[in-house]
C-alpha positions in Angstrom: 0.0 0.0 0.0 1.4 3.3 -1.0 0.9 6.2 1.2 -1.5 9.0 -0.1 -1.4 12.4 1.6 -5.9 13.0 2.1 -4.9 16.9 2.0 -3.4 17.0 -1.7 -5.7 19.1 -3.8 -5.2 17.1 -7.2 -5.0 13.9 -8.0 -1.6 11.3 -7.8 0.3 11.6 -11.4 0.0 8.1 -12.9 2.6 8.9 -15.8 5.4 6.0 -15.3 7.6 8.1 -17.1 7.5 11.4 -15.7 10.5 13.1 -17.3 9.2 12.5 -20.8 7.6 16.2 -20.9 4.3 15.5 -22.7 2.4 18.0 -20.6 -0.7 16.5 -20.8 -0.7 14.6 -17.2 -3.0 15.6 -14.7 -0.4 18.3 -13.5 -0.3 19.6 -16.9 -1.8 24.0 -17.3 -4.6 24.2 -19.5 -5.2 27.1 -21.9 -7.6 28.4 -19.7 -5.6 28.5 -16.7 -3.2 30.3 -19.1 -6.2 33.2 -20.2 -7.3 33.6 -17.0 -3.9 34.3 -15.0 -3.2 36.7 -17.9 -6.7 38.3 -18.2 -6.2 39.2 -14.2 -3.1 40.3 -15.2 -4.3 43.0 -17.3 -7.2 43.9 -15.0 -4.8 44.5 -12.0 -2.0 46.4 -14.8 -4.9 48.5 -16.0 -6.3 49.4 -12.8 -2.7 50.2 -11.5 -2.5 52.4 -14.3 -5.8 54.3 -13.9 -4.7 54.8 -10.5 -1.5 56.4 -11.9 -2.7 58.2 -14.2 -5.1 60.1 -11.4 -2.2 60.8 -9.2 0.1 62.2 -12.5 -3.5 64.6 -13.0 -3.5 62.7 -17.2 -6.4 63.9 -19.6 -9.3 62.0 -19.6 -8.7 59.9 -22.9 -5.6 57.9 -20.2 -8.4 57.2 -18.0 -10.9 55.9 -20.4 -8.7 53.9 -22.6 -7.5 51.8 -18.8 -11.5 51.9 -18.0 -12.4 50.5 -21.3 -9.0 48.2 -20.8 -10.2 47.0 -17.2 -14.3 46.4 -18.2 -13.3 44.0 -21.0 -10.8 41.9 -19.3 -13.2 41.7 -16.4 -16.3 41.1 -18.6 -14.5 38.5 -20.7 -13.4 37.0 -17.1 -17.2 37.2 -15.7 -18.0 35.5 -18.8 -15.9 32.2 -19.2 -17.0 32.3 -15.5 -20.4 31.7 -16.3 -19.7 29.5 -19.4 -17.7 27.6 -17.0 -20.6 26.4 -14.5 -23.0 25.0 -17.2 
């Protein structure tokens, strides 16, 4: 009997060959763990730079192009969200 640690969050790899860098093992990132970590990426970068952009006293167009920036990475987050649960 092998020993299993009951507080691991994914599941044992079951690859006998380990080293052969397939990347599609259970350990493997998906494309969509890829899109998300760089769509909050942008959100956090573009908020960053709204805030930036209030302190430097920038013209409006700054502040609407990281708005406009921030409320599609967050929309396009919401909605693989949503697509996600179904």
């Amino acid at each position: 009997m092998t020993h299993q640690d009951p507080y691991r969050l994914g599941t044992p790899r079951t690859d006998p060959d380990p080293g052969d860098g397939d990347g599609d093992g259970p350990d493997a990132v998906s494309r969509g763990d890829v899109l998300r970590t760089l769509l909050w990426a942008v959100v956090v970068l573009s908020v960053v730079a709204n805030m930036v952009a209030s302190f430097a006293g920038a013209s409006v167009l700054v502040h609407l192009a990281c708005g406009v920036v921030t409320a599609l990475a967050a929309g396009t987050l919401v909605l693989r969200g949503l697509r996600g649960r179904r």
